[in-house]
Structures are given as C-alpha cells and as structure tokens.
C-alpha positions in Angstrom: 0.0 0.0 0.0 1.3 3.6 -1.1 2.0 6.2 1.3 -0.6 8.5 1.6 0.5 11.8 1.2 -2.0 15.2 1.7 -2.8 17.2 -1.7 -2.8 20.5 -1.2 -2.9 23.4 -3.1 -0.6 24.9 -1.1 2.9 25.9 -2.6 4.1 28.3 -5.6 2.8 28.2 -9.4 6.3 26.5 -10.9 7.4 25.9 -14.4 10.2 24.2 -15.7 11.9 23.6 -19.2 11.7 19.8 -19.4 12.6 18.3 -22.8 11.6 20.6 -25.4 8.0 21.9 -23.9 7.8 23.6 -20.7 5.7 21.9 -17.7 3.7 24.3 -15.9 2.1 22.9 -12.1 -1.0 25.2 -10.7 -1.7 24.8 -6.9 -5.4 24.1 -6.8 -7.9 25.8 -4.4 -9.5 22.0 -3.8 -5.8 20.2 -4.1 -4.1 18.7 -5.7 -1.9 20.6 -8.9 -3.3 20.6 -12.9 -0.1 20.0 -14.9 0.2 20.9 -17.8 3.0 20.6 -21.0 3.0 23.4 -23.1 5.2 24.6 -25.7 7.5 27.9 -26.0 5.1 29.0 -28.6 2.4 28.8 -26.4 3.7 30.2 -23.7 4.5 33.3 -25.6 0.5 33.1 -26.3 0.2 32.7 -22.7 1.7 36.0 -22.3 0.9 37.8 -24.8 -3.3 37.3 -23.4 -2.5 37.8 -19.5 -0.1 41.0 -20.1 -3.5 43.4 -20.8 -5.2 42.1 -17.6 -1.7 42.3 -15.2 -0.1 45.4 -14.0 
C-alpha cells in the first residue's frame, strides 16, 4: 500500500523547461496541482493574453 500523502494546493505556481516543452504545475484551491506541458510558442501566447489584464 502507497504512502498516503496530503494534496494540497498549497505551494508556488512552478514551471520548468523539461525536454523541449515547458511543464507548468497550478496549486489548486480544492488540491491537488493541474499539470500541464505546453510549448514555447504557447507560452509566448500565454503571455501575450495575460499581459493586458496584469499590471
């Protein structure tokens, strides 16, 4: 039987060049993190929508 470990949301939004995408890991108000791989391309996407909405 596996270790049970507690999921929570708690810790900092990380991303990390793995390969040739980058994998991004979002804490989770209910726990628990949503991974996700996205490429640079993407990410540049990603940026280029939040920057209006972020001062």
């Amino acid at each position: 039987m596996a270790a049970m470990k507690p999921r929570t949301g708690e810790g900092p939004l990380e991303v990390a060049k793995e390969g040739r995408g980058l994998v991004m890991r979002v804490p989770l108000e209910g726990g628990g993190r949503l991974v996700v791989e996205i490429s640079q391309q993407e990410a540049d996407e990603l940026y280029a929508a939040l920057a209006p909405v972020v001062s």
